[in-house]
C-alpha positions in Angstrom: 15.4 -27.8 -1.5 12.6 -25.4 -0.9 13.9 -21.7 -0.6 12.6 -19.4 2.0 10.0 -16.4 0.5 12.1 -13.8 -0.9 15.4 -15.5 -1.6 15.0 -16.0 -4.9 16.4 -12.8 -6.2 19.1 -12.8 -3.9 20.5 -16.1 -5.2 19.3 -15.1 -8.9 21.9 -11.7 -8.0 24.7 -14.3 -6.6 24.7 -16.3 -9.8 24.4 -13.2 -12.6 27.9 -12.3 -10.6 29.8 -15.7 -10.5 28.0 -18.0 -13.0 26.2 -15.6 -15.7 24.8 -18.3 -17.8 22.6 -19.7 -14.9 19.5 -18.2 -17.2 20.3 -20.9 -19.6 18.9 -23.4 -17.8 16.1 -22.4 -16.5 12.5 -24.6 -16.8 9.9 -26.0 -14.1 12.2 -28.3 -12.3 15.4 -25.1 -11.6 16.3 -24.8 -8.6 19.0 -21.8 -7.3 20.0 -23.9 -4.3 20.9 -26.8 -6.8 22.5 -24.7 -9.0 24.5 -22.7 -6.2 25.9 -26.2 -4.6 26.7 -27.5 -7.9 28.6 -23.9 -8.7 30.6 -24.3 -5.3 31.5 -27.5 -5.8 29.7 -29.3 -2.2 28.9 -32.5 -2.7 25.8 -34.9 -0.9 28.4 -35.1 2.5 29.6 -31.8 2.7 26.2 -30.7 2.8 25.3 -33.3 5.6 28.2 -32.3 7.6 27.1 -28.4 7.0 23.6 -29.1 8.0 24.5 -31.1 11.1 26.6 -28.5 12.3 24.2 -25.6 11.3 21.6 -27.9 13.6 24.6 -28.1 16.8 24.5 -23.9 16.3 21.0 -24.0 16.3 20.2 -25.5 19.1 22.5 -23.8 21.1 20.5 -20.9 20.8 17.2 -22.8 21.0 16.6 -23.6 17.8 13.4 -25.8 18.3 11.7 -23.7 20.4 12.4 -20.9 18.2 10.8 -22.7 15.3 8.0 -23.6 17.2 7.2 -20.0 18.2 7.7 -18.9 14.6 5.7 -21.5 13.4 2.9 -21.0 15.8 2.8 -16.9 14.9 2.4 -18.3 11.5 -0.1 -20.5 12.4 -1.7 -17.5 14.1 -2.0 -15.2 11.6 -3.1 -17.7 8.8 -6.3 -18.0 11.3 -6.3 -14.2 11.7 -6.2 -13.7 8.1 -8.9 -16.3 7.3 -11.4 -14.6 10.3 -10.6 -11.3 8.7 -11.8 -12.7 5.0 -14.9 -13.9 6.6 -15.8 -10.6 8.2 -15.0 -7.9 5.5 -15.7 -9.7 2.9 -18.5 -13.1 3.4 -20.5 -10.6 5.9 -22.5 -7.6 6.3 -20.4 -4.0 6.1 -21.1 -0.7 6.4 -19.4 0.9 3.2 -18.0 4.9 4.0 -16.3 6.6 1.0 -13.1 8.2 1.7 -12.0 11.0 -0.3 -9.4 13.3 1.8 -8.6 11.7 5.6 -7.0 12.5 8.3 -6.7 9.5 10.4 -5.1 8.1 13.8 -4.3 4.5 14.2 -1.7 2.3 16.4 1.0 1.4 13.5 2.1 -1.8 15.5 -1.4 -3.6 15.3 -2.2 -3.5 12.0 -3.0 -6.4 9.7 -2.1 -6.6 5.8 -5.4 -8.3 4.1 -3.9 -8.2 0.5 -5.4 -8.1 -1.3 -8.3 -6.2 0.1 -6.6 -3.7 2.3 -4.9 -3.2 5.3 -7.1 -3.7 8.9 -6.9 -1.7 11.7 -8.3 -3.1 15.0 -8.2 0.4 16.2 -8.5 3.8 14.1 -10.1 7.0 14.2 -11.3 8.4 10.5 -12.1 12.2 9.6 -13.3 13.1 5.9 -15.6 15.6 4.7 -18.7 13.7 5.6 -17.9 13.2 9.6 -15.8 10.9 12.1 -15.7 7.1 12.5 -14.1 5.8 16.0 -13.7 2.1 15.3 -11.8 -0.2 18.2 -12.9 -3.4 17.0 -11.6 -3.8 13.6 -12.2 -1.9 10.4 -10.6 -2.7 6.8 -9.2 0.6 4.7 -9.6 -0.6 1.1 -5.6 -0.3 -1.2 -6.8 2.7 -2.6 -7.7 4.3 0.3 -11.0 4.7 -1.7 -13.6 3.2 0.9 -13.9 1.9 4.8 -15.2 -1.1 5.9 -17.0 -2.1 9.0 -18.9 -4.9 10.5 -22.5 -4.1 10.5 -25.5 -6.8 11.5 -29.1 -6.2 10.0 -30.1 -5.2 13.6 -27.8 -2.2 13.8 -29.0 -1.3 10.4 -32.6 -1.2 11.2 -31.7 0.9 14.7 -29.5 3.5 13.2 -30.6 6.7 13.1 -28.6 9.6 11.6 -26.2 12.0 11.9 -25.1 9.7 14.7 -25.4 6.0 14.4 -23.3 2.8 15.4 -22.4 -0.6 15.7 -20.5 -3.2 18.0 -16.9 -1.5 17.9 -17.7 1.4 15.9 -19.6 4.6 16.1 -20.0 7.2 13.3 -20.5 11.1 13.5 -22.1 12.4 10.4 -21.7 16.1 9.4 -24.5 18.4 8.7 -26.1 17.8 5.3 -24.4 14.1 4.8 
């Protein structure tokens, strides 16, 4: 039985309380499901009759359909991530260093990229060196050490400082940067 992401420390804490010696046999083929049946004592047809009647509840709450809309956001955001690779990381960027921000962003849209950073389709960016308004997607590096944005050769050739910008994006340089 494949366990959901995540669950294996809860079942590893379920067995250090009622079967301490779980560690014992551990090797490339343990499974904590198997070992968690076998401690409870259900056999093949108990969990055939459990798994039936955990389908009749699931359905009555629309169960398929659920996993069909779950599967489908995962689906999604596989894509979303792989479209995100390809444009911060495969492309052209414009590289700004970021050394003490103040910065305004919608929390709810954000998109972790681990493990390059964290995008924001929408964010404002203050430092020392100016302002960067970016509504079309920009990636803040882990370590809040660097922004990334889009940038074809044609915007590079056109900018022209303090102000420049690109499709989505527009920076405001400060005085001397």
């Amino acid at each position: 039985m494949v366990l959901p992401p995540g669950t294996g420390a809860a079942y590893g804490l379920l067995l250090d309380q009622f079967l301490p010696s779980w560690r014992s046999g551990l090797n490339s083929s343990f499974s904590f499901s198997e070992v968690m049946l076998k401690y409870l004592q259900i056999s093949d047809a108990d969990r055939e009759k459990r798994l039936t009647r955990i389908e009749v509840i699931a359905d009555s709450y629309g169960g398929s359909e659920l996993f069909i809309r779950e599967n489908n956001k995962l689906i999604e955001t596989e894509i979303k991530q792989q479209d995100y690779i390809e444009k911060f990381t495969k492309k052209n960027v414009l590289i700004l260093p970021l050394f003490k921000i103040k910065m305004s962003f919608d929390p709810d849209r954000i998109f972790s990229l681990k493990p390059f950073g964290t995008v924001y389709p929408s964010i404002t960016i203050i430092d020392k060196w100016g302002k960067i308004t970016v509504n079309s997607g920009a990636l803040l590096s882990s370590d809040f050490s660097k922004l990334l944005v889009p940038i074809t050769q044609q915007e590079l050739k056109r900018a022209t400082l303090p102000n420049f910008h690109g499709e989505g994006w527009q920076v405001e340089l400060n005085p001397g940067w």
